[in-house]
C-alpha positions as CSV (number, residue, x, y, z in Angstrom):
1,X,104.5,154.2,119.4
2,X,101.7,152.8,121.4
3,X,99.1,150.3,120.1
4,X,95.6,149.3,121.4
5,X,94.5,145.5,121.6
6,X,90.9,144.2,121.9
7,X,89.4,141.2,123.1
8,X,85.4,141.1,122.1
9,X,83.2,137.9,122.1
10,X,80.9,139.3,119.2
11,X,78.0,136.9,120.0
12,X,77.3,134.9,116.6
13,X,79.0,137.0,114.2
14,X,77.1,134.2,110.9
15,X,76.5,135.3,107.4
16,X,73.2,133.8,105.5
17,X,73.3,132.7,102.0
18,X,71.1,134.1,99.7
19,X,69.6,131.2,97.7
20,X,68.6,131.6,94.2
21,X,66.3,129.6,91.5
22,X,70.2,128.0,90.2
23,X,73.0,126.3,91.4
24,X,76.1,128.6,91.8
25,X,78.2,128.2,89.2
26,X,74.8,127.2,87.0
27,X,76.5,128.4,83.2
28,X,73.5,127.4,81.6
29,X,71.0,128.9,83.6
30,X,68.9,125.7,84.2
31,X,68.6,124.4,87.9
32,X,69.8,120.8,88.3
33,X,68.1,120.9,91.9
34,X,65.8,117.9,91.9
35,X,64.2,119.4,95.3
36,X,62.7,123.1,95.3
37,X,63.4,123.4,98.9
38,X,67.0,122.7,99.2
39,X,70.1,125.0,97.6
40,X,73.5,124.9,97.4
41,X,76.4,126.8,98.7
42,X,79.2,128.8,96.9
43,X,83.2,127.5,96.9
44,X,83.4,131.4,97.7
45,X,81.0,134.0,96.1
46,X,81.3,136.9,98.9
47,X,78.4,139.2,96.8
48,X,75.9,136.2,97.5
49,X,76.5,136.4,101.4
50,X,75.0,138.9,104.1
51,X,75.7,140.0,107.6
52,X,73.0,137.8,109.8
53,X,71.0,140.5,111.7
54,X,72.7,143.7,110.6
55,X,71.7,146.0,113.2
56,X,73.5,143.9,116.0
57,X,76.7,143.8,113.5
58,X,76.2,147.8,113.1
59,X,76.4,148.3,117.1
60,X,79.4,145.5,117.8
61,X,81.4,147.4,115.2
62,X,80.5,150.6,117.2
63,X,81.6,149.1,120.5
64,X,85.0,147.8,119.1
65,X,86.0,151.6,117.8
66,X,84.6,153.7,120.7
67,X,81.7,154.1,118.7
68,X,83.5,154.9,115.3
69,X,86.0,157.6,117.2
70,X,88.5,154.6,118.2
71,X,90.0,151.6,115.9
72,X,92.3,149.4,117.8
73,X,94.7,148.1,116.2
74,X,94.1,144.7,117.3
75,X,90.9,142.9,117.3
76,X,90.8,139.2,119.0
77,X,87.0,138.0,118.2
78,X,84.9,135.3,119.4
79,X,81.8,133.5,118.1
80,X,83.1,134.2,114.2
81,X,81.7,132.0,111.6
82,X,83.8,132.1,109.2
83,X,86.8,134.0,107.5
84,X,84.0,135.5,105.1
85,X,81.9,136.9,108.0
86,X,85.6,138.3,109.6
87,X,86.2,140.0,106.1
88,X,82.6,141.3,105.6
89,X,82.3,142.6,109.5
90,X,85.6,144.8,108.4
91,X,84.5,146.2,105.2
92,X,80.8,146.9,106.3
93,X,81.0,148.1,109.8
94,X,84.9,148.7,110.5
95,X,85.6,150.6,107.8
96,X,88.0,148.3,106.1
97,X,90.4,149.6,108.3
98,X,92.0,146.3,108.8
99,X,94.3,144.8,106.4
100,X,95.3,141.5,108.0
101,X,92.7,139.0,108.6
102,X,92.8,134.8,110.2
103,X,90.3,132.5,111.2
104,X,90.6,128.7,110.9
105,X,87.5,126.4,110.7
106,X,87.3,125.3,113.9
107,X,85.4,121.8,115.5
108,X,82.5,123.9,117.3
109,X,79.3,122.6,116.4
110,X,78.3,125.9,116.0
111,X,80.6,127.1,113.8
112,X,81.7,130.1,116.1
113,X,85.4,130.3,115.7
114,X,88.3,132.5,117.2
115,X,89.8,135.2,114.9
116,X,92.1,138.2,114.7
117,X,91.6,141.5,112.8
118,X,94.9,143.5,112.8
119,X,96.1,146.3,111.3
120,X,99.8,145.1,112.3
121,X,101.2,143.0,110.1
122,X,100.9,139.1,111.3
123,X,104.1,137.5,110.9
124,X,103.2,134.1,112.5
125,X,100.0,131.7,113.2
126,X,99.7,128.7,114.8
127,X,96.8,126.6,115.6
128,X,96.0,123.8,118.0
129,X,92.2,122.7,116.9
130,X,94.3,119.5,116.2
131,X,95.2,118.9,119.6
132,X,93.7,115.7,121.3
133,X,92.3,115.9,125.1
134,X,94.4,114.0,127.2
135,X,91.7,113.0,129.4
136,X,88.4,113.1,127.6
137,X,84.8,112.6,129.4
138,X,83.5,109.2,130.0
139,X,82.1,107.7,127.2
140,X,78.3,108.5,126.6
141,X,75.7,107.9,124.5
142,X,76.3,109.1,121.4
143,X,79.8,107.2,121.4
144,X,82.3,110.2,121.7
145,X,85.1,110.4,118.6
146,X,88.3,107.9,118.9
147,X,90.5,110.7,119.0
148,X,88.7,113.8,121.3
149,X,89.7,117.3,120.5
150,X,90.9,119.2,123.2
151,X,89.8,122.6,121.3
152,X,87.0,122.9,119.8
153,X,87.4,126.4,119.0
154,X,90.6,126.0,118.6
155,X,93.9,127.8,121.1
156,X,94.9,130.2,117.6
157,X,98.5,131.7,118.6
158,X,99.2,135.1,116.4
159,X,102.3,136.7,115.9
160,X,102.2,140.7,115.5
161,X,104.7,143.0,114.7
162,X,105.2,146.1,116.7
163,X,107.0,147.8,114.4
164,X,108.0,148.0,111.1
165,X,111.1,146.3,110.6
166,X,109.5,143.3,112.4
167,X,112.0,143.3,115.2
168,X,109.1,143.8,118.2
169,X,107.0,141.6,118.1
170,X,103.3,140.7,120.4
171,X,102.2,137.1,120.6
172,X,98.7,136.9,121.4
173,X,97.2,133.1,122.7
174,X,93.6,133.6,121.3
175,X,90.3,131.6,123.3
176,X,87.5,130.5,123.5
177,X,86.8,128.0,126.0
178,X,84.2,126.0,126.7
179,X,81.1,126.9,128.2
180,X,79.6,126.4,131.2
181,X,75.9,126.4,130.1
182,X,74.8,122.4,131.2
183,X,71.4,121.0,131.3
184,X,72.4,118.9,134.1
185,X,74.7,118.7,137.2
186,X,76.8,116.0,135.3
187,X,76.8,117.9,132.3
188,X,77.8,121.1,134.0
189,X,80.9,118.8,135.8
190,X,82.1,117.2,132.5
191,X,82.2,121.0,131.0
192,X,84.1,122.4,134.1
193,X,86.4,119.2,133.8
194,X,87.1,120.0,129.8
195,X,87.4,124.1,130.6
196,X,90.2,123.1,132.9
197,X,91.9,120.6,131.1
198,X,92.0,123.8,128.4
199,X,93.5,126.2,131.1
200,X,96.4,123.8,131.8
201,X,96.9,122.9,128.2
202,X,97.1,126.8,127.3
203,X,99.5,127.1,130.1
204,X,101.4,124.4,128.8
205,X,101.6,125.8,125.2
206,X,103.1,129.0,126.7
207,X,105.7,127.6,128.6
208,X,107.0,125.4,125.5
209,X,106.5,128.2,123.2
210,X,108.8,130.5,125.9
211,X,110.8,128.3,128.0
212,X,113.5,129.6,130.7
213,X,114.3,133.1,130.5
214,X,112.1,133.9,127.3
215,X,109.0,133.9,129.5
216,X,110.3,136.8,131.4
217,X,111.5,138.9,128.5
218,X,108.5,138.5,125.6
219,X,105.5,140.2,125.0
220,X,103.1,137.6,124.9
221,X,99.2,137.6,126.6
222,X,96.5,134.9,127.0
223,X,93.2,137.1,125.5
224,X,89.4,135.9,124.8
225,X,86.4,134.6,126.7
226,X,87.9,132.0,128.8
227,X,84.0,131.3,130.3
228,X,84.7,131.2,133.8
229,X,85.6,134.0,136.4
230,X,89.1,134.6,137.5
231,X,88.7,133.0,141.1
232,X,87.0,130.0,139.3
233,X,88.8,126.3,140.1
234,X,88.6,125.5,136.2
235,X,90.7,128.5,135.8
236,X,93.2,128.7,138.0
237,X,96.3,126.8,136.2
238,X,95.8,129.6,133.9
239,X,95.3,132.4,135.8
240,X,97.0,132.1,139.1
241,X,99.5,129.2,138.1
242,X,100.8,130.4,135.4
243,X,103.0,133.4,135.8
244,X,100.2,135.4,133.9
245,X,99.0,139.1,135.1
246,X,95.2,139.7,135.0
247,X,95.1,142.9,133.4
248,X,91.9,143.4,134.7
249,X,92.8,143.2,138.5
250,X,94.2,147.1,137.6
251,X,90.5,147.7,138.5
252,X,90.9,148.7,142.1
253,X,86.9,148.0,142.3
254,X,86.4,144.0,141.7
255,X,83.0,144.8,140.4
256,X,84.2,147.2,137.8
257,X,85.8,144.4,136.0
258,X,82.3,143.0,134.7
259,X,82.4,142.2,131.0
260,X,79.6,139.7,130.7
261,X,75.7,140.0,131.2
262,X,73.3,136.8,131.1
263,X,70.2,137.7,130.8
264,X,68.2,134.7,132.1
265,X,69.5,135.3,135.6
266,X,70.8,139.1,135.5
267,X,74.0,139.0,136.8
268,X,76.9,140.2,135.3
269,X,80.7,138.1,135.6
270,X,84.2,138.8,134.2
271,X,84.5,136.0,131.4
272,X,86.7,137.8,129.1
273,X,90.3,138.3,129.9
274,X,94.0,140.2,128.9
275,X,96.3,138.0,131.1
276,X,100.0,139.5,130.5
277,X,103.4,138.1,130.2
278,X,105.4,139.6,133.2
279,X,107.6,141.7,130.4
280,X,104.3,143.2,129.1
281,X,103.1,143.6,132.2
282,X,106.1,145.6,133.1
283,X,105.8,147.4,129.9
284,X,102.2,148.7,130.3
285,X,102.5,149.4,134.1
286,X,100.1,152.2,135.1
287,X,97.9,151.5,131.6
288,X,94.4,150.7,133.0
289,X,91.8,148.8,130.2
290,X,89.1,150.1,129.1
291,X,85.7,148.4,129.3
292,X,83.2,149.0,126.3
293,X,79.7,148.3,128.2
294,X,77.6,150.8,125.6
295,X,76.5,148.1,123.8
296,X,75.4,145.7,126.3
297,X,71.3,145.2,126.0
298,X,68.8,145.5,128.6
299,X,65.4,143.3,129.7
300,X,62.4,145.9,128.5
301,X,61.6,149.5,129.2
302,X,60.3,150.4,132.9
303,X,57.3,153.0,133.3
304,X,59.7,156.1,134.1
305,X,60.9,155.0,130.1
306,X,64.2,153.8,131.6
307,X,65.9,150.6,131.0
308,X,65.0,147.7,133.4
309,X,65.9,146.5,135.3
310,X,67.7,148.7,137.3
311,X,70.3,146.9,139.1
312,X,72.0,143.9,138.3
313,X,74.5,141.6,140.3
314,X,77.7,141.4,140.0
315,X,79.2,137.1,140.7
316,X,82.6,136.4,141.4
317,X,82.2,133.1,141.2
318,X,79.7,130.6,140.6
319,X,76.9,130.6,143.3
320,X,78.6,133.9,144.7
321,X,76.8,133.6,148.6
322,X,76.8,138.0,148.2
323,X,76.8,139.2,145.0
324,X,77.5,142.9,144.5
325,X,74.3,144.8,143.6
326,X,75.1,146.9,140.6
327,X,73.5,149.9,138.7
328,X,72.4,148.8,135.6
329,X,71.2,151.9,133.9
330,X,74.6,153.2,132.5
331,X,75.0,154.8,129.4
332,X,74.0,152.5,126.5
333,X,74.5,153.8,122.4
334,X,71.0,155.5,121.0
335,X,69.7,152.1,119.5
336,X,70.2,150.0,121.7
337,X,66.6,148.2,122.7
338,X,66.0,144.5,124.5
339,X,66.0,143.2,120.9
340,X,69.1,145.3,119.4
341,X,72.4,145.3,121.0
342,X,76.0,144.9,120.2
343,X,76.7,141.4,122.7
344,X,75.8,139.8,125.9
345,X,79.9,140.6,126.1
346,X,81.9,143.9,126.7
347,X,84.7,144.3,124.3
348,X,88.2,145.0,126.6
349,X,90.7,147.3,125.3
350,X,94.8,148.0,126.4
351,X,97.0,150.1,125.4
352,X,100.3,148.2,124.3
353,X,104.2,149.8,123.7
């Protein structure tokens, strides 16, 4: 029985606290808050949490499910919050379809995490937000931690089973690495330095975690936004060192692999990645992805009432001398507007055995 797997940076995927006149967990009713504009939070009261800005939640969860036609099995998410805002996504705009959820609290100043919606049963995890950079930036003002983490949205390793007696099994390497969005040249440098020191650690983890023989024989992938293109320097112990098959390179058009828009500079960039094991490679020969660009937004509405602009660029690396000039007026959901949309990413979608 085949499965599907999806990869989707969900773009701030936060729930907001609805603050009240009490403390939760107030019995008496009386507010011991000293300070009328400061609250406290809940240990874990879901009912007193929303969805932050539920019209973008409403369109990712329509491009993860092929607009409510299509429910992967397997959902590998980026920029998550928290476990509550993984749980609510499912049960408000996935149709609680997915029994098996895990996110842990990463580092990220942010709070976006990594996180995994299955409706496999998960049989292992294994996290690395632990892990210390072996080689972390010079030191700065403000003075850097005395132990740097190398992750700091953590390298989350999930087991799936395949079937039901638990005896095929899928284990999915689950990123987010860092950015490349810098303020200046050095800053840009040090975040290329940290992106690559990720790729090689990733590679390492893989190798240990299927040494000799095992990394020819398991179904295992490397899947998320890895921030970088596939040609990138920062990238390449990952993706052309390590053993890995990009399943996007089944795209015989390089600029039909585009799953990334920025807005600020319209161009588009493959960020997000399925990089196979060469036994699930094997296994899903002749399986092309699919590419989810419905919910991408768009800059404003042109006089002809079509959405500008109306081509875009696609980079195949950084400072790309001839980027590929691309149509940008493809078929977008109803409600999408340059306010509403489902991410600035495409969610990417394979068919597994």
């Amino acid at each position: 029985m085949a499965h599907t797997i999806c990869t989707f940076n969900v773009n701030n995927l936060y729930v907001r606290y609805k603050f009240g006149q009490t403390f939760p967990g107030d019995m008496s009713g009386k507010s011991l808050v000293e300070d009328p504009q400061f609250g406290y939070l809940p240990i874990y009261k879901p009912e007193l949490f929303d969805l932050f800005n539920p019209t973008q939640r409403e369109l990712a969860g329509r491009a993860a499910t092929n607009d409510k036609q299509d429910f992967p099995d397997v959902i590998c998410l980026q920029e998550v919050e928290s476990l509550l805002a993984l749980r609510r996504f499912n049960e408000e705009h996935l149709g609680e379809k997915y029994n098996y959820a895990i996110l842990i609290d990463s580092r990220d100043f942010r709070q976006i995490d990594v996180g995994i919606l299955s409706r496999l049963k998960i049989v292992n995890i294994r996290t690395h937000i632990d892990d210390i950079d072996p080689s972390p930036a010079s030191p700065g003002p403000p003075k850097p931690p005395e132990k740097p983490r190398l992750f700091s949205r953590d390298c989350l390793e999930v087991e799936i089973a395949l079937n039901g007696s638990g005896s095929k099994r899928l284990t999915l390497f689950i990123n987010h690495l860092k950015s490349k969005l810098a303020s200046t040249p050095a800053e840009r440098q040090r975040a290329d330095e940290l992106r690559k020191r990720q790729a090689q650690a990733v590679k390492k983890t893989i190798e240990s975690r299927f040494p000799g023989e095992q990394f020819n024989q398991e179904f295992f992938a490397v899947i998320g936004d890895l921030n970088d293109e596939p040609l990138s320097a920062p990238l390449k112990p990952l993706v052309s060192d390590a053993g890995l098959i990009d399943a996007l390179a089944r795209f015989p058009k390089v600029e039909d692999r585009w799953t990334h828009w920025f807005k600020s500079e319209n161009t588009v960039s493959q960020l997000d990645h399925i990089l196979l094991s060469p036994a699930l490679n094997a296994a899903t020969t002749g399986k092309q992805p699919r590419i989810e660009r419905r919910g991408i937004g768009f800059s404003r509405i042109l006089a002809d009432g079509g959405p500008g602009p109306r081509l875009t660029h696609f980079h195949r690396m950084d400072d790309d001398p001839n980027p590929i000039n691309l149509d940008f007026r493809f078929p977008r959901f109803t409600n999408i507007t340059p306010e509403d949309f489902a991410s600035d990413h495409c969610p990417v979608f394979l068919e597994v055995p």
